[in-house]
N, C-alpha and C positions, 0 to 999 in steps of 0.2 A: 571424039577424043579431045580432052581440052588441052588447050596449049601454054605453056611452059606459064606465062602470063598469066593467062587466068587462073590457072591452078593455083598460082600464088596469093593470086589476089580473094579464091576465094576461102585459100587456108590464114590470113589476116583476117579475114572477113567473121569466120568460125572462132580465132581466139579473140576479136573483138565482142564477139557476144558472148563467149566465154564470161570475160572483163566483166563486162557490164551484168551480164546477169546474177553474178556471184557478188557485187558492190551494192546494187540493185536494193539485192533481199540481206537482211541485216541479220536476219535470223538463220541464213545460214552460218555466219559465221559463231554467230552466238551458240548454238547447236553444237559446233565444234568444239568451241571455248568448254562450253558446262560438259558435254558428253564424256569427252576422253578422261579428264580424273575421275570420273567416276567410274568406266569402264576400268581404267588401271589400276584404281585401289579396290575393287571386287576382283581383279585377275590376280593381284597379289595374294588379296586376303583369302581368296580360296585356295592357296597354293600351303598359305601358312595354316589352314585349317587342316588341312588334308596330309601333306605333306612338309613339314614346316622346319625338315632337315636341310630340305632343297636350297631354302634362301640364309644357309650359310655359309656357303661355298657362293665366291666371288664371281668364279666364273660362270655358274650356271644361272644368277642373276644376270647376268651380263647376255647372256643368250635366250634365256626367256622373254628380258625386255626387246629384242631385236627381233626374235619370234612375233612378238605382238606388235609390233610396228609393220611386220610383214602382214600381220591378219588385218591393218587400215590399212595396206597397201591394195589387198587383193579385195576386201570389200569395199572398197572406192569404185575399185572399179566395176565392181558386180553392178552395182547399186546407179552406176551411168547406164546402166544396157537396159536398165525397167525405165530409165526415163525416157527413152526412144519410144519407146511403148503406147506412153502419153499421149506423142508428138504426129504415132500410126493415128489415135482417137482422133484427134484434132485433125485430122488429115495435111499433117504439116510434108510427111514423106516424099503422099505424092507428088505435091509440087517440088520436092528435091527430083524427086524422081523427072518431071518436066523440065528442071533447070539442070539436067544430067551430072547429077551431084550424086557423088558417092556416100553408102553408111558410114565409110572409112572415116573421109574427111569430113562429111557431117559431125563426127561424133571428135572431131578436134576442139570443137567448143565446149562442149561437154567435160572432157578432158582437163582443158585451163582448168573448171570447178574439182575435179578431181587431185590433178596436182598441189591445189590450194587446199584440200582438205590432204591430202597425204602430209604437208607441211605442217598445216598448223595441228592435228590431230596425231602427227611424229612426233611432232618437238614437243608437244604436252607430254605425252606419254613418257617419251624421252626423260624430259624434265624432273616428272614428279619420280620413277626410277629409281634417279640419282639422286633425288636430294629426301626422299623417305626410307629405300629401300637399299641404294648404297653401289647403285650400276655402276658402271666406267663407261662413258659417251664416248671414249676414244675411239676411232674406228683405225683399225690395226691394217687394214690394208687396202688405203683408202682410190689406190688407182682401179683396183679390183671391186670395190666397194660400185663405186661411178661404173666401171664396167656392167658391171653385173645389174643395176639398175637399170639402167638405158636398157641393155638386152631386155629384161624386166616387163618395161615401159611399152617397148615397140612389141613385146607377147602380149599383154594382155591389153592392148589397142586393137590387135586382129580379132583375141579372143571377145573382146566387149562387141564384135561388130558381128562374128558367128551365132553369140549368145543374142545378142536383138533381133538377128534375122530369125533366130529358132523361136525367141520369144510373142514375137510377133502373130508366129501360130497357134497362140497357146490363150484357152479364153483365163487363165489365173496365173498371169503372169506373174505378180509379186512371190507366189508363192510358189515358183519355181527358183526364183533370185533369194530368198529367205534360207530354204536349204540349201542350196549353192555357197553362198556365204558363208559358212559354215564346215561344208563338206571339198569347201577346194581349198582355203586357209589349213585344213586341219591337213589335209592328205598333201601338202608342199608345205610342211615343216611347221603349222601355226603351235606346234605340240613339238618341243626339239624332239628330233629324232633320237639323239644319246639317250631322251628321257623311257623311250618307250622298249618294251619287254623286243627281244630279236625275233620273234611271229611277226607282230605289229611292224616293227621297223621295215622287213622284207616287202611288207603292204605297199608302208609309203614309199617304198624306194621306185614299186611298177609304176607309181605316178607322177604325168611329164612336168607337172606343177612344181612336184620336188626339184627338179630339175632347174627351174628358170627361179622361184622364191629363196633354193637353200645358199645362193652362194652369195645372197645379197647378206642372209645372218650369219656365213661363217666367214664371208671377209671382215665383216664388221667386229664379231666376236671370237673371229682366229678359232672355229670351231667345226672345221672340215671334215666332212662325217664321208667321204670320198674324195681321192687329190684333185685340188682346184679347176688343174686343164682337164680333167672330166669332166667335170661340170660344167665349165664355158664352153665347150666344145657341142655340151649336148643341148643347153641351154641355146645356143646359138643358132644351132641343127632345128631343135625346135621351135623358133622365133620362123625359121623360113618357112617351115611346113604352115607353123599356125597362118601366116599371112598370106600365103595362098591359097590356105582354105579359104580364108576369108571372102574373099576376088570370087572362088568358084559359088561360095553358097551366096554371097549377095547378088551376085548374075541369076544364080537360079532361078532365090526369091522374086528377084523384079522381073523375069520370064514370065515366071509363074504369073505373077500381078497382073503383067501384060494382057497377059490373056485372058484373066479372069477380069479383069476390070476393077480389081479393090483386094486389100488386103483382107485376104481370108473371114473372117468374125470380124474385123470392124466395120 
């Protein structure tokens, strides 16, 4: 068990490589910079192809764009769980595993990169919104807003460290994180829920995703698709389960390892 100390020292240690490795490579941030307008003028421009009553109504601009700011929230983090992966090849794990370092906190430095693209691939997004498409950036209830994030942040921290451990056993890893991307954005709100037929809505509502993603866009865009203290309440609830799973399936896996002498396929 580490002590109060080192633990400290070695979750500095994790957003220091964070730092460094996101300053490092120039192209990640570049990546960011060109990527999101372009993702956000195809999100718009498919919306005005398709449906192009949607963007003239304020407020459902307004929810759409904060919907898609939650879909870079949750593939941020998808997309940290397949870099762990790498790090199995390289055999960087094990010796976490001999320095009795956890996925958890391993995956703190990871994180720093993710919060840094959550920012700058937000605020793009954000940006161009409002100044082509006519959003309102105001976030209508901004203690809940932070609330609801942080809650957010500490889910899918546990959840990025279940999805590494499961990825780990899996010889096509990306192509596990590619539909995921995808299918966990869209089933926690990447798609507003007001927007979808009441079949569909009942869908997403069984999913605990919705639960932790919906109240980060309806504090922001005052669009409560169930009352607030339900949602925090359940978002909350699930925050504690997801990170205890976390504890039991990383224990398992590094059992597992133990005894096999290596992780699985690599």
């Amino acid at each position: 068990m580490l002590g109060k100390s080192a633990y400290i020292s070695k979750i500095a240690a994790e957003v220091e490589r964070g730092l460094k490795t996101y300053a490092r490579y120039g192209a990640w941030l570049a990546s960011d910079v060109i990527q999101w307008p372009f993702w956000t003028v195809f999100f718009f421009l498919s919306i005005m192809m398709y449906s192009p009553d949607l963007l003239s109504s304020k407020p459902l601009i307004n929810i759409l764009s904060w919907s898609f700011f939650a879909f870079v929230f949750v593939s941020s983090f998808l997309w940290a769980a397949s870099s762990v992966v790498m790090e199995v090849q390289q055999g960087i794990i094990e010796q976490l595993i001999l320095a009795k370092t956890s996925l958890r906190l391993h995956l703190v430095g990871r994180t720093v990169i993710t919060v840094l693209d959550i920012l700058v691939g937000g605020v793009i997004l954000l940006l161009l919104s409002s100044l082509i498409f006519g959003a309102e950036l105001t976030i209508t209830h901004p203690t809940l807003f932070i609330a609801s994030t942080a809650i957010a942040f500490v889910f899918f921290l546990s959840f990025t460290s279940v999805l590494t451990a499961l990825l780990i056993a899996v010889r096509s890893p990306w192509v596990v994180v590619s539909i995921l991307q995808f299918i966990i954005p869209f089933s926690s709100g990447g798609i507003p829920v007001q927007l979808l037929p009441p079949e569909a809505a009942r869908i997403v509502l069984l999913s605990p995703f919705f639960y932790v993603i919906h109240p980060i866009v309806a504090s922001a865009s005052n669009s409560f698709y169930i009352p607030a203290e339900n949602l925090i309440a359940a978002s909350a609830a699930l925050t504690v389960i997801m990170f205890f799973a976390s504890i039991y399936i990383e224990r398992t896996l590094i059992n597992r390892t133990l005894k096999k002498g290596k992780f699985t396929v690599f």
